[in-house]
C-alpha positions in Angstrom: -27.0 -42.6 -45.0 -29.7 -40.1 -44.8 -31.5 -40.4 -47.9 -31.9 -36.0 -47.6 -27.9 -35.7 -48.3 -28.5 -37.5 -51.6 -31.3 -35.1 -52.6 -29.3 -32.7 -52.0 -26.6 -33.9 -53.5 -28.6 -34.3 -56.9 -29.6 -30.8 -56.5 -25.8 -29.6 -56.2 -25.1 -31.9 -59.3 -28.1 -30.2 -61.6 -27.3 -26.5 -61.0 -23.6 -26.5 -60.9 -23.7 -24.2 -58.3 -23.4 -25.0 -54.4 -25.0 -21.2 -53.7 -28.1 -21.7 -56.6 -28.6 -25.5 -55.2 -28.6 -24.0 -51.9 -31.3 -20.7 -52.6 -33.7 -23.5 -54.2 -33.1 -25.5 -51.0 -34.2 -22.7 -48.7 -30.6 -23.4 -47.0 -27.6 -21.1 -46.4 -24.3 -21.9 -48.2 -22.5 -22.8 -45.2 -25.1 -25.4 -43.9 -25.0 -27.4 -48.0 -21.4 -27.2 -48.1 -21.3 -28.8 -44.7 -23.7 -31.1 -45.7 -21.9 -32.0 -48.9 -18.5 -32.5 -47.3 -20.7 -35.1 -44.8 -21.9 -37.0 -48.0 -18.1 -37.0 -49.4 -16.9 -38.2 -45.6 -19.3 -41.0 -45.3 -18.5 -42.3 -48.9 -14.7 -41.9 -49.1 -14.6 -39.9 -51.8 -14.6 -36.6 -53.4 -17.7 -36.0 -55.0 -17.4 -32.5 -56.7 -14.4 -30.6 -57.7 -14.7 -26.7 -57.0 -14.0 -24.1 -59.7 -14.4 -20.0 -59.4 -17.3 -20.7 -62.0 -18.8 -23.3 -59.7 -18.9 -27.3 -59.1 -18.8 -30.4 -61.4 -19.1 -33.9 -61.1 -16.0 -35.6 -60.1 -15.4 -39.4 -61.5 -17.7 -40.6 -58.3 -19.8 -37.9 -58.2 -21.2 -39.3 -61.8 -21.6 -42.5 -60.8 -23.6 -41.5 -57.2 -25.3 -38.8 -59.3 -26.4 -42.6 -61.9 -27.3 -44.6 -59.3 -29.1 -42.4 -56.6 -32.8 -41.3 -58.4 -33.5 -45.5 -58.1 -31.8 -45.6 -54.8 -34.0 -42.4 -53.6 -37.2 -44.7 -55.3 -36.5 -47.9 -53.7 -36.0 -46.0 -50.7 -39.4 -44.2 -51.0 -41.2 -47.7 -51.6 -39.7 -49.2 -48.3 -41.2 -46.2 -46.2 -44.1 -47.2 -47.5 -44.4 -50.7 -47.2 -42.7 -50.5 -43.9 -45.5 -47.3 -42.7 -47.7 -49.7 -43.9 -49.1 -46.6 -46.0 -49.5 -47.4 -49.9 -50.1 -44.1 -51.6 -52.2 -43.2 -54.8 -49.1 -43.2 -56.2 -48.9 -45.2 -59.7 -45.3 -45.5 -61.7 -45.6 -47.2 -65.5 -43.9 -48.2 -68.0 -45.2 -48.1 -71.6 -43.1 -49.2 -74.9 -43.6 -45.7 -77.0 -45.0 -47.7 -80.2 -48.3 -47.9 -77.8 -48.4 -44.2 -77.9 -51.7 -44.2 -79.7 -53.7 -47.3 -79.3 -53.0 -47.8 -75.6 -51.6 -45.0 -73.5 -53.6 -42.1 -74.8 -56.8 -44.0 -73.5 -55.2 -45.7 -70.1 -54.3 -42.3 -68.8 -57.9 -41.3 -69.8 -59.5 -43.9 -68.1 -57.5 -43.5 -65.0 -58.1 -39.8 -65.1 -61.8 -40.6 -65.3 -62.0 -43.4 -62.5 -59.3 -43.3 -60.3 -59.6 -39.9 -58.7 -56.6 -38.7 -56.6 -54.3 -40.9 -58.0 -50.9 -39.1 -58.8 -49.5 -40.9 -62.0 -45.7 -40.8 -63.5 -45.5 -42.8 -67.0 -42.1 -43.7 -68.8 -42.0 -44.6 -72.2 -39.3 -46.1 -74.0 -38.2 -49.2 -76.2 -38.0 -52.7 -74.2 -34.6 -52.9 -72.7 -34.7 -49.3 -71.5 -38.5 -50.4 -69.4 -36.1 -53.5 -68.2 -33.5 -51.7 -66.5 -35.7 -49.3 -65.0 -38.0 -52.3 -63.5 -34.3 -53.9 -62.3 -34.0 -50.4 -60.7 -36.8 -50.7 -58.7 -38.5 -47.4 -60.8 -41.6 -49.2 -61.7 -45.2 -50.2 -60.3 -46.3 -51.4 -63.9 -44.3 -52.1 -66.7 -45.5 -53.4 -70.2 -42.5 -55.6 -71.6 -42.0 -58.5 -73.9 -42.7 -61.4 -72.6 -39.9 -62.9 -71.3 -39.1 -66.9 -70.3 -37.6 -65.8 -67.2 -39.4 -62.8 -65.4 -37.5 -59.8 -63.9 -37.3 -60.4 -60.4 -39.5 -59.3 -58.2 -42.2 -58.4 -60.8 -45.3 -61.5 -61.6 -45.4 -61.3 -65.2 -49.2 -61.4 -66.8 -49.3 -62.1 -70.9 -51.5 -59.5 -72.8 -52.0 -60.0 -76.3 -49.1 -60.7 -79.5 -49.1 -58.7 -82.7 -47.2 -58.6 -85.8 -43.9 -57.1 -86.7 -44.0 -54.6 -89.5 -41.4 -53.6 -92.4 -41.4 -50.0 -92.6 -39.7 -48.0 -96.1 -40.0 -45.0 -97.8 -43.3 -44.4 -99.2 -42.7 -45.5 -103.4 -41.6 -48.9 -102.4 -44.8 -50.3 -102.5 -45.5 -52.3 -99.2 -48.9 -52.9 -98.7 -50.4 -54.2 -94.6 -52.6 -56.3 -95.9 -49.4 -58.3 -98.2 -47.5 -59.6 -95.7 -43.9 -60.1 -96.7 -41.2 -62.9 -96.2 -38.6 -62.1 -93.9 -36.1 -62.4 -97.2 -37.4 -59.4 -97.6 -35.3 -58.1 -94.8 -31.9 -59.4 -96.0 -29.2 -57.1 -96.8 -31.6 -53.8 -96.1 -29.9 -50.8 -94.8 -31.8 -51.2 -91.1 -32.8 -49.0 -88.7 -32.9 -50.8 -85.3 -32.5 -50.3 -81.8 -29.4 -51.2 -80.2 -28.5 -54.8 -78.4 -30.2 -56.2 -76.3 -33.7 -55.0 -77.3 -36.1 -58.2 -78.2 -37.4 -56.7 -81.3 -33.4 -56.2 -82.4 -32.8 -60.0 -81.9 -35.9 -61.0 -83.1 -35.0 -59.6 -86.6 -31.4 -61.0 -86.2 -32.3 -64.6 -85.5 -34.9 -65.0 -88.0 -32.2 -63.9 -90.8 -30.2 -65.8 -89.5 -32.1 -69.0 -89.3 -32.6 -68.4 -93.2 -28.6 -68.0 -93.2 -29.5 -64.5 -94.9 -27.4 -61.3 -94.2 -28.0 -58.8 -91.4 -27.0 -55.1 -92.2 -28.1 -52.3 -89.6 -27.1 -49.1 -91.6 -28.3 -46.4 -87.6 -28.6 -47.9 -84.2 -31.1 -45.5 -82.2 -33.7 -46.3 -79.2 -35.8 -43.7 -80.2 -39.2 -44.7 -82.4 -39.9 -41.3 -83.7 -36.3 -41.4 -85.7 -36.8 -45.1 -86.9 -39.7 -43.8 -89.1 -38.3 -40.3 -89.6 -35.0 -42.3 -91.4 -37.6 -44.8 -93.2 -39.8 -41.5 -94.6 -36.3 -40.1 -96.0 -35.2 -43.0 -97.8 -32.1 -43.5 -95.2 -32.8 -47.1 -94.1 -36.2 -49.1 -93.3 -37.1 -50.4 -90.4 -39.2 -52.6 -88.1 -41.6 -51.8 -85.5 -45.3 -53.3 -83.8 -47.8 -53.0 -86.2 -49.2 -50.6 -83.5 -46.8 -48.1 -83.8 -48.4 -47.4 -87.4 -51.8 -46.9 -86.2 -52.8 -43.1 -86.8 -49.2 -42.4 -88.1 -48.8 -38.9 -89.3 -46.4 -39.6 -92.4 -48.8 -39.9 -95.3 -47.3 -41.3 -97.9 -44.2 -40.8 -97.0 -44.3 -44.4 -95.4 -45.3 -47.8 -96.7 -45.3 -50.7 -94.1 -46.3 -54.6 -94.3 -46.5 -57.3 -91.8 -44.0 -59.5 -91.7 -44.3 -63.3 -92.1 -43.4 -65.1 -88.6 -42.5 -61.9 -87.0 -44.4 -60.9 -84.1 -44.5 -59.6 -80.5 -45.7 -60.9 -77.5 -46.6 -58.5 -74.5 -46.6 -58.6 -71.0 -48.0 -56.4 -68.0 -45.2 -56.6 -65.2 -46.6 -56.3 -61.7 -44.2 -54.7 -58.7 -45.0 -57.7 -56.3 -43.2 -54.9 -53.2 -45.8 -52.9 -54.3 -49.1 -54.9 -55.5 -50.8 -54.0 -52.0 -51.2 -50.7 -52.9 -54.8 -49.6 -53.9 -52.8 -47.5 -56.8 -51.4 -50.3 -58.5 -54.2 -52.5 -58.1 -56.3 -49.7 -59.8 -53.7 -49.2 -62.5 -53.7 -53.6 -63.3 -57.0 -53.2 -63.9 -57.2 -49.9 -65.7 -54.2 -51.5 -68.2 -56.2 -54.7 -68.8 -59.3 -53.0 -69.7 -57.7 -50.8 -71.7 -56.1 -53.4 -73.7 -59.5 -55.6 -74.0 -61.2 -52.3 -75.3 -58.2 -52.0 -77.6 -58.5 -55.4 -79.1 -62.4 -54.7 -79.4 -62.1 -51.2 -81.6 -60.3 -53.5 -84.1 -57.5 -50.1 -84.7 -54.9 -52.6 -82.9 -53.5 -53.9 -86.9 -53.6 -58.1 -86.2 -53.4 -58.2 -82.9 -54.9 -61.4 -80.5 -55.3 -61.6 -77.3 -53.0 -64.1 -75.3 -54.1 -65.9 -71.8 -54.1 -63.7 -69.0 -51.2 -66.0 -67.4 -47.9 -66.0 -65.6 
């Protein structure tokens, strides 16, 4: 299949319109709806159903339309590994507590040393970054550290820092009182969903003290964890490092949590780890973390063996 029918394809799907898809294509209607009903023919299956108002996504259509931006990726890689033709291209993926204390000052660095190079970073929670390295989406990703690593990706521990309680701001929690995880038990929480490692970290250490587990809101998003805790809605727990800087005033205690940490990892795109871009961006991330550590702002964090 010619990966250009599933460009424009994706185009079709985002304006809803065969005739707008086709004016930002620099094509005439004729020649996208003939390409369109080529995509439908090789696949079998009706992709769009027409209206007077314009197109939507038929059953199939939404699943092509979920699966082709990775295939389109992938694709993109394998030209160049096959062209022999690495590009200054760098993809990364970045948990969103490291906002702050680590992506602020990597895309400065690169900016500063690594002229040229085009860079696309995703942040997100853990098991977000996951599927997108399973999808191929990623050069770099910084993940939990995981027993068995994604395929396809050498796994490189960075450093381990503690897990922090988060409530609203009267309740007193103090970061340098570290609390028991008791302290957790029957809490209206506000977690990520299943299967994110800081989720199940919280779940089996309750649950190793045979203490209840109560999640109140289920969201991926870090920003609404601590806007929930600020309001009195639920606490919550995130890295340490997602507290660093914080803009809530008082409107947030936190405390470390006893026996509750996280261990990162960089993840390395092994299809890819001939290209002068991600080489450059390894070693851009692991001075940025050593200059991290150094500053002393990263709250109880310690460096862990740079090993697989």
């Amino acid at each position: 299949m010619d990966s250009q029918l599933l460009d424009y394809f994706l185009r079709v799907s985002e304006l809803g319109s065969i005739n707008k898809a086709a004016a930002d294509l620099h094509l005439s209607q004729p020649t996208l709806s003939r390409h369109m009903a080529l995509l439908e023919h090789a696949l079998g299956a009706q992709l769009f159903a027409r209206t007077r108002q314009g197109v939507h996504l038929t059953d199939a259509g939404r699943l092509l339309a979920d699966r082709a931006r990775p295939l389109l990726r992938q694709f993109a890689i394998l030209k160049e590994e096959v062209g022999e033709r690495a590009t200054g291209q760098l993809s990364i993926g970045i948990p969103t507590s490291w906002h702050t204390v680590f992506t602020l000052p990597f895309v400065q660095r690169l900016a500063a040393n690594s002229g040229g190079l085009r860079l696309r970073v995703y942040e997100g929670v853990s098991n977000v970054l996951r599927e997108y390295m399973f999808a191929g989406l990623l050069d770099l990703c910084i993940a939990p550290l995981a027993a068995t690593p994604t395929m396809g990706y050498r796994q490189t521990r960075l450093l381990r820092e503690p897990l922090a309680l988060v409530e609203q701001g009267h309740t007193g929690l103090d970061p340098q009182h570290p609390v028991p995880v008791s302290r957790l038990a029957g809490v209206n929480l506000v977690l990520p969903a299943r299967p994110n490692v800081l989720r199940q970290q919280v779940e089996l250490a309750l649950a190793r003290e045979g203490l209840p587990f109560r999640v109140d809101v289920e969201t991926d998003t870090l920003a609404l964890c601590l806007d929930l805790a600020s309001q009195g809605i639920g606490a919550t727990v995130v890295p340490a490092c997602a507290l660093v800087q914080h803009h809530y005033g008082g409107g947030i205690c936190w405390a470390p949590v006893r026996g509750l940490s996280m261990t990162w990892a960089l993840y390395e795109n092994q299809a890819r780890a001939h290209s002068q871009a991600v080489r450059e961006g390894r070693n851009q991330t692991l001075a940025t973390v050593a200059a991290g550590l150094k500053s002393g702002r990263w709250f109880g964090a310690e460096a862990s063996p740079l090993r697989g």
